[in-house]
C-alpha positions in Angstrom: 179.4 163.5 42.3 183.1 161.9 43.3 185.6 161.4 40.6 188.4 159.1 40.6 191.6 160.5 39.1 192.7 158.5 36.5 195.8 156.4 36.8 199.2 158.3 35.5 201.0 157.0 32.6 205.3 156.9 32.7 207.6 159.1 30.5 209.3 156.1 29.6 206.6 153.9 28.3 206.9 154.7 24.5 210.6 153.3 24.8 210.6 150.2 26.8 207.8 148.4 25.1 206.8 145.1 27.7 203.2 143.9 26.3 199.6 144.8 27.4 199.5 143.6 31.1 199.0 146.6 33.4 199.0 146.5 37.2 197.6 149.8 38.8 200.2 150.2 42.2 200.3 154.0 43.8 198.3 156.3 41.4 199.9 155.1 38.6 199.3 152.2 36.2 203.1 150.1 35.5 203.9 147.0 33.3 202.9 144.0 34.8 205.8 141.7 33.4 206.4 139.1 31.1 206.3 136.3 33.9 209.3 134.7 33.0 212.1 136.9 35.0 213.4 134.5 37.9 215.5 135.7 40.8 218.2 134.1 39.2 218.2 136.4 36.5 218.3 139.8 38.5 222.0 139.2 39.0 222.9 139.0 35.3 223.1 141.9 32.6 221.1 145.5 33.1 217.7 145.1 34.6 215.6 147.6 34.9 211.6 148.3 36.2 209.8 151.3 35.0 208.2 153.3 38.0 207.9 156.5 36.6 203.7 156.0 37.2 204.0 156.0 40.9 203.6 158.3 43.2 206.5 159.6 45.3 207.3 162.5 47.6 209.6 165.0 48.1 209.5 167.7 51.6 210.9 171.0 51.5 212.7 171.5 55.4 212.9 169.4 58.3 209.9 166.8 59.1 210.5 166.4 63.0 207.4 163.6 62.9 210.0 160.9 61.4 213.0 161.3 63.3 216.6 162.1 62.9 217.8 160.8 59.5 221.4 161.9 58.2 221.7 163.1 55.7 222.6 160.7 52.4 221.0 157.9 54.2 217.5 156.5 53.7 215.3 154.5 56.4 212.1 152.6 56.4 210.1 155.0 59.0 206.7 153.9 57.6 206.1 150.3 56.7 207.0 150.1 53.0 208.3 153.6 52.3 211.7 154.5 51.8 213.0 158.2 52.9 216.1 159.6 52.4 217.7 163.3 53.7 219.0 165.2 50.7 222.3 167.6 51.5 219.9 170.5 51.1 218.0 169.0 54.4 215.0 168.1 52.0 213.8 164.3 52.5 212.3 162.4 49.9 209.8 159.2 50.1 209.6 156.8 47.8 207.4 153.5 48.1 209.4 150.3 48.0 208.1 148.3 44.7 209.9 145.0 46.8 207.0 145.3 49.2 203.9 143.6 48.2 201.8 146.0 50.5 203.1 149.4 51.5 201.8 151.2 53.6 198.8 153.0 51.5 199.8 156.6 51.3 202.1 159.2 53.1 201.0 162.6 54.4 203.9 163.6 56.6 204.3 167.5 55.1 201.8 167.0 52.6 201.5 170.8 52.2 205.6 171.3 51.7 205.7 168.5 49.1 207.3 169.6 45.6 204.6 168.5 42.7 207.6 168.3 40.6 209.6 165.5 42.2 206.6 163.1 41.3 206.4 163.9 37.6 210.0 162.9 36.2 211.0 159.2 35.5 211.5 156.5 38.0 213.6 153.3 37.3 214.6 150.5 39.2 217.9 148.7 38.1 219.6 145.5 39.2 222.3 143.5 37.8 226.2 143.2 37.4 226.0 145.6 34.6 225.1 148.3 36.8 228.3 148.5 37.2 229.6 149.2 34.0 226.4 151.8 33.6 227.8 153.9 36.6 231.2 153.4 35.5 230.6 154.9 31.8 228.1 157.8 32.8 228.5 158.4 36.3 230.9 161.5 37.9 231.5 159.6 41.3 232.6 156.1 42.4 229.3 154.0 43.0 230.4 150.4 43.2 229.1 148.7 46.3 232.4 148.8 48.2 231.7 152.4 48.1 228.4 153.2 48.0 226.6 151.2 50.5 223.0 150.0 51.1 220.3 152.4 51.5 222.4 155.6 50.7 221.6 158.0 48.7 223.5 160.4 46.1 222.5 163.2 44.0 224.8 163.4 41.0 225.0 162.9 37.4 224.2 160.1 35.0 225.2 160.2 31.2 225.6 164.0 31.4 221.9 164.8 33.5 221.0 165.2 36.6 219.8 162.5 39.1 218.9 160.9 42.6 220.4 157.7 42.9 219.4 155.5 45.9 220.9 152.3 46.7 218.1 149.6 47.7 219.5 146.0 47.4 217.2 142.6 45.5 218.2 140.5 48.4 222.1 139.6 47.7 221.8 141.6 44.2 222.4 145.5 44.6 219.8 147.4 43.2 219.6 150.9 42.4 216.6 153.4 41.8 217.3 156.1 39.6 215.2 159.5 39.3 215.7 162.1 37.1 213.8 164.8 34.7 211.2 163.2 32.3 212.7 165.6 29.4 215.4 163.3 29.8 213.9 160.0 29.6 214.5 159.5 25.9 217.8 159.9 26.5 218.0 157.8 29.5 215.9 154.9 27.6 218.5 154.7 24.7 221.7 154.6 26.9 219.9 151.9 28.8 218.4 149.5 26.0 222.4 150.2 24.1 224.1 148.7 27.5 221.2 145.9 27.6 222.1 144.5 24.1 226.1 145.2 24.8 225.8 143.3 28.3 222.5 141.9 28.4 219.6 141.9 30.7 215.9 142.7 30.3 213.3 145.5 31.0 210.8 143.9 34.1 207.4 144.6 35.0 206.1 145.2 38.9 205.1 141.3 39.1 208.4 140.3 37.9 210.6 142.3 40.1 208.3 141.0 43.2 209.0 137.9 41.7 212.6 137.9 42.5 212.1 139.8 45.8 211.3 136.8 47.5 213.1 134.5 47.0 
């Protein structure tokens, strides 16, 4: 008799409240949205979409099977998957939430993958106070001039540890931040404290596909 594995849950869902409406997207069940975020929007404040749910990847050593990528960079290899080379050589893969249909899994180095990349939170962030988020909590200078399109950083964020990839909304940078789940309290409260300083809203998967279109 087959089982399905049920659908994981994000560290970060007890903080950022956003209704009822679920959409199940790569093993993992995320807020669908409130419907009323336009792309117009994603430019203004500190928005941010909880991913924490989905699944994501992370290789020990070299995976010759996708090329040469330098290291700090991140590519699009695989339709809908974005993978990065950390300093330490290890890549990471991360499906894009902009994409309406990634690819449906990734088993490059599936038996070198680290269980414990997957299990910490995920967010997605957008806005012009992403600026003044990096600016108050980050150790190194990550405003666009600086930190390009599809790089990527591992550094610190409000005094804990994170991956930081750049991966623009169209004109809007956007940023996805990972880090330890035992820090996602932490991380929520900094993040809702800049929202009602500077505004902005917390979107759903719809919602951010919403504005990745136009």
């Amino acid at each position: 008799m087959s089982t399905v594995a049920p659908l994981r849950a994000s560290p970060l869902s007890q903080y950022w409240p956003i209704g009822d409406a679920r959409t199940a997207w790569q093993g993992g069940e995320l807020p669908e949205g409130s419907g009323d975020f336009t792309a117009a929007a994603a430019g203004d404040g500190l928005n941010v979409a909880d991913l924490s749910a989905a699944a994501r990847f992370r290789f020990a050593g070299s995976t010759p099977e996708l090329g040469l990528i330098d290291a700090g960079r991140v590519v699009e290899p695989v339709p809908g998957w974005l993978v990065g080379r950390l300093p330490g050589n290890d890549l990471i893969a991360l499906p894009s939430p902009l994409k309406t249909e990634p690819a449906p899994g990734f088993a490059t180095g599936a038996e070198r993958q680290d269980p414990g990349f997957g299990h910490g939170y995920w967010i997605y962030a957008v806005g012009q106070a992403t600026a003044q988020m990096f600016a108050h909590g980050c150790d190194i200078d990550l405003r666009p001039g600086s930190f390009g399109n599809r790089q990527l950083r591992q550094t610190t964020l409000f005094r804990t540890a994170v991956l930081i990839v750049r991966d623009d909304l169209g004109e809007v940078p956007g940023y996805h931040i990972l880090g330890c789940c035992s820090y996602a309290h932490h991380i929520a409260g900094m993040v809702l404290d800049l929202q009602q300083a500077a505004g902005g809203q917390v979107m759903g998967l719809a919602d951010l596909r919403r504005a990745a279109r136009y």
